[in-house]
C-alpha positions in Angstrom: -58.2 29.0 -10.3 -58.0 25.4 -9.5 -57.1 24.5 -12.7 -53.8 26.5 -12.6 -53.2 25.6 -9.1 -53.2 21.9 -10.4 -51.4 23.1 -13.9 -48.5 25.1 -12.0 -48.5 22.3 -9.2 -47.7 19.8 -12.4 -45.3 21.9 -14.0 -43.4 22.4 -10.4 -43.6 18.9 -10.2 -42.3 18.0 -13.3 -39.4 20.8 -12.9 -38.2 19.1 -9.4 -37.4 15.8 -11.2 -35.8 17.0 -14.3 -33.8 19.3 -11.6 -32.9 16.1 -9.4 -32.5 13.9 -12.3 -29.5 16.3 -13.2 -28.3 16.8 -9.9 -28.1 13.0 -9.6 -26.3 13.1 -13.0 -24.2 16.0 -12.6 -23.1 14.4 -8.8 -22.8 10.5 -10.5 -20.2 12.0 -13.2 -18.3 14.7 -10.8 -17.3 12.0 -8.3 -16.0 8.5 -9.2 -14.4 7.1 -5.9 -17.5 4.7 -5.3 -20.9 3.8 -7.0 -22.8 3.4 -3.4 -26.5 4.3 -3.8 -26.5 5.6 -0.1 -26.0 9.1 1.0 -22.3 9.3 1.4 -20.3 11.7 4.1 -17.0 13.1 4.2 -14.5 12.2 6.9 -11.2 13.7 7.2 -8.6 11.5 9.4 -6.1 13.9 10.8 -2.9 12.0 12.1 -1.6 13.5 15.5 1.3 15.2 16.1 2.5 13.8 12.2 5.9 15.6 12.4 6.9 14.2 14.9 5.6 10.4 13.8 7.4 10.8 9.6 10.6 12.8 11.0 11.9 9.8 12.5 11.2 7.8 9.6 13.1 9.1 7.0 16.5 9.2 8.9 18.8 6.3 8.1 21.1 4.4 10.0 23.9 7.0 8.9 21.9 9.0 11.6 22.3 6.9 14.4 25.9 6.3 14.0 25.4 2.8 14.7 27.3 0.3 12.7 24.0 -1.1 10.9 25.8 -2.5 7.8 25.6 0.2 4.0 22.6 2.3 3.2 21.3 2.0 -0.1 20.4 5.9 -1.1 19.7 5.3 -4.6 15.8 5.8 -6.2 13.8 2.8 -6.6 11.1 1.6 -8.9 8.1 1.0 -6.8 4.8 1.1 -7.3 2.6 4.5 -7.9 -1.2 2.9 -8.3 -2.6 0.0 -8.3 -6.3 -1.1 -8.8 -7.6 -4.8 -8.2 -11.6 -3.6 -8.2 -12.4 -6.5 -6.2 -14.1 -3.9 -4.0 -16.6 -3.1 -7.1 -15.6 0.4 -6.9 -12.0 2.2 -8.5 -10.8 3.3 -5.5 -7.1 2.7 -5.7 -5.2 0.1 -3.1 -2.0 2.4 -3.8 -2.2 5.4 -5.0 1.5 7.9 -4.2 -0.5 10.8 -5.2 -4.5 11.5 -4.1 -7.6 11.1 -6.8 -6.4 9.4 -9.7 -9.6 8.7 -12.0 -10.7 6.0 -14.5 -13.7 6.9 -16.9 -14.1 6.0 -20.8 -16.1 7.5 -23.7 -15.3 11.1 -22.9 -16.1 11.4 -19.1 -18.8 8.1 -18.4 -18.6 6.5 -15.3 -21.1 4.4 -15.6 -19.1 1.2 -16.0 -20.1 -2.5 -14.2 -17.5 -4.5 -12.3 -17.4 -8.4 -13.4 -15.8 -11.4 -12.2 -11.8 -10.9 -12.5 -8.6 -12.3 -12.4 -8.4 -14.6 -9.9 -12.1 -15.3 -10.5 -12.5 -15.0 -6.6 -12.1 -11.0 -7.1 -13.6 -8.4 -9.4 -12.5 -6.4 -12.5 -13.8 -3.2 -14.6 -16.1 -4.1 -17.5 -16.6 -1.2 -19.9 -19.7 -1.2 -22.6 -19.6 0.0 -26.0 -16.2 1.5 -24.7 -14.1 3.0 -27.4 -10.9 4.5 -25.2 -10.7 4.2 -21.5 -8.8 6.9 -20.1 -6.8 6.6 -16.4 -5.9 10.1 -15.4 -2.7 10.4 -13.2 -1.5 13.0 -10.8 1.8 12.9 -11.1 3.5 15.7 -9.1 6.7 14.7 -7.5 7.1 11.3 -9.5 9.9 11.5 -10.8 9.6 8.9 -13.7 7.2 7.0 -15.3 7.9 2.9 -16.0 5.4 0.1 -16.9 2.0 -0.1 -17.0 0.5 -3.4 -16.7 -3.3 -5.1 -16.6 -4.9 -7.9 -17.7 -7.6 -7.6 -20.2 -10.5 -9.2 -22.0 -14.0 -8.7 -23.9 -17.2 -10.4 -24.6 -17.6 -12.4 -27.8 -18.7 -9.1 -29.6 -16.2 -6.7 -27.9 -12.6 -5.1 -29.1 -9.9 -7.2 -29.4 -7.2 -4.5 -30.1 -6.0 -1.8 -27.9 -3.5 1.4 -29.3 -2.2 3.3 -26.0 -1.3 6.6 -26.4 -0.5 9.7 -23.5 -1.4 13.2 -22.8 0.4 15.6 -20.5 -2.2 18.6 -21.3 -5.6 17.1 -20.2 -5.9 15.5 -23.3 -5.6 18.2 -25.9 -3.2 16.2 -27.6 -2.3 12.7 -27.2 1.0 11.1 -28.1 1.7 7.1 -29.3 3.2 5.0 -26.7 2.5 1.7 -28.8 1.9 -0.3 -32.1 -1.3 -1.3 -31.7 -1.7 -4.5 -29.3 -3.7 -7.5 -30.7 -5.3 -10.2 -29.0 -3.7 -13.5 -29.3 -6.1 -15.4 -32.0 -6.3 -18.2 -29.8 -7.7 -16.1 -26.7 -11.4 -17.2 -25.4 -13.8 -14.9 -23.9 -14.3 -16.5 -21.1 -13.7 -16.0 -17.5 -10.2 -17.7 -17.1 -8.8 -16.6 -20.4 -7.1 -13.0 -20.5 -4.5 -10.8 -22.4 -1.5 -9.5 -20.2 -0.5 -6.3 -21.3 3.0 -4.9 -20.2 3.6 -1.2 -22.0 6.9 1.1 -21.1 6.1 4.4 -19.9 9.7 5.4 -20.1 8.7 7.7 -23.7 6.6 9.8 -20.9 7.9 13.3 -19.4 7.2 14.1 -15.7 9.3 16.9 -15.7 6.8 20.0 -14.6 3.8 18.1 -15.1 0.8 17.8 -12.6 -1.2 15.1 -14.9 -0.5 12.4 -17.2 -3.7 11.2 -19.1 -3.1 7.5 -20.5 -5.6 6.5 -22.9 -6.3 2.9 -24.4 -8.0 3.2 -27.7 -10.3 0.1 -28.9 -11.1 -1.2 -31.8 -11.8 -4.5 -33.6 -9.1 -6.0 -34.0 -8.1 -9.7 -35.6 -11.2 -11.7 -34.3 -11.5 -15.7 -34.6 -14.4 -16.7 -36.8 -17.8 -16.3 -36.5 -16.7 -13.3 -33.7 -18.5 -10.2 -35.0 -17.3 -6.9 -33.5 -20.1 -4.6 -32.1 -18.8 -1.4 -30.9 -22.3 -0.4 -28.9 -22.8 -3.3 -26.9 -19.5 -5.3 -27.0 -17.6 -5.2 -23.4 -14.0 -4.5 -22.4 -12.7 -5.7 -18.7 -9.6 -5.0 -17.3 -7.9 -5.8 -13.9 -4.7 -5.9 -12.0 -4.0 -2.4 -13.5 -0.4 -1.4 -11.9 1.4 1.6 -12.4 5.1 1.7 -11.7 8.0 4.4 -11.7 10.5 6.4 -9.8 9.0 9.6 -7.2 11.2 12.5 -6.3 14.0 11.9 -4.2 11.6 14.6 -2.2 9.0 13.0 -1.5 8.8 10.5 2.1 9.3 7.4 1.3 6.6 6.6 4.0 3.6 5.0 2.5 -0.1 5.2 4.3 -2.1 2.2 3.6 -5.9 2.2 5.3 -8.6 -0.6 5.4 -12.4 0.1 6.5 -14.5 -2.3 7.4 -18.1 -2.1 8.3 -18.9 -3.3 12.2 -22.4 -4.8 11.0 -21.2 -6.9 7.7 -17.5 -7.3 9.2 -16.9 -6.9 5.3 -14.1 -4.6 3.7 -15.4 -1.6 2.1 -12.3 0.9 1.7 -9.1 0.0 0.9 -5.7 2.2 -0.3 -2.0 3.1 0.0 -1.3 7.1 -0.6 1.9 8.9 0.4 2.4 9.3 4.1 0.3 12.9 4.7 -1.3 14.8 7.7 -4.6 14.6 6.7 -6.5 12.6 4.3 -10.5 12.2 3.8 -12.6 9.4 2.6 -16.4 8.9 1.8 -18.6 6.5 3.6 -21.9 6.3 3.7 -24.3 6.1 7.0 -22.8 3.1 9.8 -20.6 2.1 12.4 -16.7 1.1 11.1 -13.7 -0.6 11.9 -10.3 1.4 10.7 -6.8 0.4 10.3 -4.2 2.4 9.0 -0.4 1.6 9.1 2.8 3.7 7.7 6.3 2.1 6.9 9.1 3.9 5.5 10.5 1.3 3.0 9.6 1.1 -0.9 8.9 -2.5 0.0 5.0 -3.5 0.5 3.6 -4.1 3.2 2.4 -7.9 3.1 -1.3 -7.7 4.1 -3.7 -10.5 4.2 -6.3 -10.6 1.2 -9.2 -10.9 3.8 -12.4 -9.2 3.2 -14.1 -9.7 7.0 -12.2 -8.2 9.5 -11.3 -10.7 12.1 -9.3 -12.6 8.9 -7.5 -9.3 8.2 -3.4 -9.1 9.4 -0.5 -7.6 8.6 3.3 -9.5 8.2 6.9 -8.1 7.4 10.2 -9.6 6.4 12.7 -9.7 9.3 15.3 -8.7 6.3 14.2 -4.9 6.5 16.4 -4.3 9.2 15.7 -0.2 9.9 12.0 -0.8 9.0 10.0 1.4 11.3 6.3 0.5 11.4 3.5 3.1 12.9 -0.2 1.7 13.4 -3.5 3.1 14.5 -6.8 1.6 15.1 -10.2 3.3 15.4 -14.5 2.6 15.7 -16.5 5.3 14.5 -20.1 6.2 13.9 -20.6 8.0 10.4 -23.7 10.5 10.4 -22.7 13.2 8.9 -19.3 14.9 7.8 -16.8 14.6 10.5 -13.1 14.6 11.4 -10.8 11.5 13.3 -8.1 12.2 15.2 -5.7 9.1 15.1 -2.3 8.5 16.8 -0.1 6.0 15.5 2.2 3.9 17.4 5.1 2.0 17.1 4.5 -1.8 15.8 8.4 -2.7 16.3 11.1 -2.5 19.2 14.2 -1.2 18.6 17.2 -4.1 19.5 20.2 -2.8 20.0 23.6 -5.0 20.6 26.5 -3.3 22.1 29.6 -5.0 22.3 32.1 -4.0 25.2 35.4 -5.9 24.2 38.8 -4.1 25.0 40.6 -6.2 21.9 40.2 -4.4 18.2 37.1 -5.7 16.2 37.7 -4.4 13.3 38.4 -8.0 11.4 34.6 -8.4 11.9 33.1 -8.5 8.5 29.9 -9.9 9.2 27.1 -10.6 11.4 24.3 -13.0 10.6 21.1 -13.6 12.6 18.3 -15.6 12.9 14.8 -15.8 14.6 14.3 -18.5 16.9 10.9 -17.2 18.0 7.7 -17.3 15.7 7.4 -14.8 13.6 5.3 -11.7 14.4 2.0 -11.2 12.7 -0.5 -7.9 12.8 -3.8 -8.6 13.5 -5.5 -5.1 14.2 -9.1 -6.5 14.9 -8.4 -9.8 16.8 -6.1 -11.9 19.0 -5.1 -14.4 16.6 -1.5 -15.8 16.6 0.5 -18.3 14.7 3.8 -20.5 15.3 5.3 -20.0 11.6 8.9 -19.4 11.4 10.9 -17.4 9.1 14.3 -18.9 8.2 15.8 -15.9 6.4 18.9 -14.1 7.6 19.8 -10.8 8.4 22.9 -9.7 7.6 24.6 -7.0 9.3 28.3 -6.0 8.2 29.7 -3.9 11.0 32.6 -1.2 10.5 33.4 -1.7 14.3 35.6 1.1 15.7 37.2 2.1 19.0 34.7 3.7 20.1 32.0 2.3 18.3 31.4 -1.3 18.6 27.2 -1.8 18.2 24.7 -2.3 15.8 20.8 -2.6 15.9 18.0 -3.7 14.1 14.5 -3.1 14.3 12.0 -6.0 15.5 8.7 -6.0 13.8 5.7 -7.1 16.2 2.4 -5.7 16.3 0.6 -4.6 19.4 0.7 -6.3 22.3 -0.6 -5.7 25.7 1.9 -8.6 27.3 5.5 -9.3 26.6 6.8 -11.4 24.2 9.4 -14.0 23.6 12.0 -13.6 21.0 15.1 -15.4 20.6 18.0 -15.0 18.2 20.8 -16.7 16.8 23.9 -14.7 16.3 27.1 -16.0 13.9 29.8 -13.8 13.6 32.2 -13.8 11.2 36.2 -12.8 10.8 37.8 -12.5 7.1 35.4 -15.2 6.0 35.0 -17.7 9.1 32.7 -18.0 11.7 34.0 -17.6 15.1 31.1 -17.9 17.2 27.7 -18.7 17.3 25.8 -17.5 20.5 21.9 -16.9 21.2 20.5 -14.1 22.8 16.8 -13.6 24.2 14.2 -12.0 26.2 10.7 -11.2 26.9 9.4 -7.6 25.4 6.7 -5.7 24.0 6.0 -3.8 21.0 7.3 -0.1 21.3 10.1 -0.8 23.4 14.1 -0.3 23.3 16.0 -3.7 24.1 20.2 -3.6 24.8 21.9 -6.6 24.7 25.4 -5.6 26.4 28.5 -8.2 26.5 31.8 -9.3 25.5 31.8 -10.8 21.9 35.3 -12.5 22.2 34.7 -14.3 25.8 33.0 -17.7 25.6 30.5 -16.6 28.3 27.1 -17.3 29.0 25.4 -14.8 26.9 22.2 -14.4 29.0 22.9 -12.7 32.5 19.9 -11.2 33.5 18.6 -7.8 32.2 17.0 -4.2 33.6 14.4 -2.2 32.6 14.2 1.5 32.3 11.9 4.0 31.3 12.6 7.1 28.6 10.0 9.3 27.2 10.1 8.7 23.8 10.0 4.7 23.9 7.2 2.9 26.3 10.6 1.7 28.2 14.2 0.4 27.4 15.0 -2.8 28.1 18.7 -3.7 28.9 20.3 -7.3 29.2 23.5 -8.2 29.8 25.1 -11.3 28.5 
């Protein structure tokens, strides 16, 4: 009896591996959104009161009757996804639609991640890779443009890539390109690299929930002595950027988030989605540091490319004058699946100019201003500042009325707990020549309404004290007359 205690004990033993050896398997191929050897938890962030937060943002200035200059309402290229791997994982830093995947050889994940382009970051290395396969959601894009990456291999890897497309989870594949050939010339090593630029234009969107683009290896023209050998030879790729057009639908309000981790003060999560009520994210056990900020523009967001937190901010052009920025900032403990409640806030203040001239403006065919205070810069995990200045102009061209002779523009700034200085220059122009230049300042915190109220005409001091008043969708409103 003891010897088939010990004999089924074995055989139980033996079953438990071979049963966690799969599981581990099973779990390493079914999820691909990071390679962390930790347990890993779900969290789901759940924005508050969302509505009320992405209404606002996709009105234009058509809506607030003010006369703000023309609205472009035309579709834009932009960009869908984008991977730079320098986090070691393929988590995407944009990604307009959630869970786009990157495997090779029929499913493996098991890939490495290399030094990249710069050399400072990281890139995807593939071995004994013959296709590569990046599988896109694509509902509500609308079109499909360029695909570009920069690639490589080792002295014994491809040096020829055929990319083709699937829009039926890869039943059938269709050519996109004449096969692409290293230059002869290229070196394998870490500075040299092959920029690929392929139209996606040939690919249908219309009613389809995936696109499956596929780059096919093979050996290619090599330099001599270079022997190709398909089972060890390695392919890396970086900077892989996906461009085209989404629905006329879809918010133009993009969500970008950064984690960090309060112990290393190192990123470890990064993306940009589509603006949405509720999205999730895996992180294994710790305490982290969490950023997330929405802007309803097709233009980026110009973030810092700081991996420790305290060296991480945020800037935007002072051209993107009906920019509306919405931030949040949160610590949490991960132990187990959980939700976050987060409430953005506004990161500008509105600045609103009302002219109160009896006389006909009408000949006023342009307005152009210019910051005279620093310019404003987002640092979500410190109380760093700078004294740069941005010398670009903001053009407004007015279609003044009788009874409607304002305009405004939206002040990018951050949080701040104190007020502010800014300071502008203002030239106005009649059929062509400028007929004053005046300045017009204040003190002000982020999430506030500001009113400049004068005579444009009179040669008055601009600057004639101002009032403050309270409203409850603002922090306050801010009124100065000049």
């Amino acid at each position: 009896m003891k010897k088939n205690a010990q004999f089924n004990l074995s055989i139980s033993s033996l079953l438990f591996i071979f049963l966690l050896a799969a599981a581990s398997s099973c779990q390493k191929n079914k999820k691909i959104s990071d390679e962390l050897e930790e347990n890993v938890f779900a969290v789901k962030f759940k924005i508050k009161d969302f509505e009320s937060v992405v209404t606002p943002l996709q009105k234009t200035s058509a809506v607030k009757k003010l006369a703000s200059g023309k609205v472009a309402g035309s579709a834009q290229e932009e960009i869908l996804f984008q991977w730079t791997f320098d986090l070691g994982n393929t988590d995407p830093a944009i990604a307009i639609n959630p869970l786009p995947i990157i495997d090779y050889n029929n499913g493996k994940v098991d890939y490495s991640f290399t030094a990249g382009w710069p050399t400072t970051g990281k890139s995807i290395n593939f071995k004994g890779a013959q296709s590569v396969l990046i599988k896109l959601p694509v509902q509500k894009i609308e079109s499909l443009h360029i695909l570009s990456m920069d690639v490589n291999s080792s002295g014994t890897g491809p040096r020829a890539i055929l990319i083709d497309y699937s829009t039926d989870l890869g039943k059938s594949f269709f050519t996109l390109s004449d096969t692409l050939h290293y230059p002869i010339e290229l070196t394998n090593n870490g500075v040299a690299k092959f920029a690929v630029n392929q139209s996606l234009t040939g690919i249908s969107t219309v009613e389809k929930n995936d696109v499956w683009i596929r780059l096919r290896l093979f050996e290619g023209k090599r330099p001599t002595g270079s022997i190709y050998n398909p089972t060890t030879g390695t392919f890396k790729m970086d900077n892989l950027v996906i461009t085209g057009v989404v629905d006329g639908s879809v918010l133009k309000n993009k969500l970008y988030y950064h984690i960090y981790n309060s112990e290393s003060q190192a990123l470890v999560k990064q993306g940009g989605i589509s603006a949405q009520e509720t999205f999730e994210i895996d992180l294994p056990l710790g305490t982290y540091y969490l950023s997330v900020v929405t802007k309803n523009s097709n233009s980026p967001i110009v973030f810092a490319n700081s991996g420790h937190r305290n060296g991480f901010y945020m800037s935007n052009s002072f051209q993107e004058k009906e920019v509306e920025i919405y931030a949040a900032r949160d610590t949490f403990e991960v132990s187990k699946a959980m939700e976050r409640v987060l409430t953005l806030d506004r990161i500008f203040s509105e600045i609103n100019v009302e002219f109160t001239d009896i006389e006909d403006l009408s000949n006023i065919d342009s307005i152009r201003i210019q910051q005279k205070h620093p310019s404003f810069y987002y640092y979500p995990f410190s109380n760093s500042s700078n004294t740069q200045m941005d010398a670009s102009v903001l053009l407004i061209e007015p279609q003044f009325t009788a009874n409607n002779k304002k305009f405004y523009f939206n002040q990018f700034m951050g949080f701040h707990e104190t007020d502010q200085s800014i300071k502008y220059e203002l030239k106005v122009f009649a059929e062509g020549t400028i007929i004053r230049t005046f300045e017009l300042s204040t003190d002000v915190k982020n999430n506030m309404q500001v009113l400049f109220k004068g005579l444009l005409l009179a040669g008055l001091d601009p600057i004639q004290g101002f009032t403050i008043r309270k409203n409850e969708i603002w922090n306050g409103k801010l009124d100065v007359d000049f």
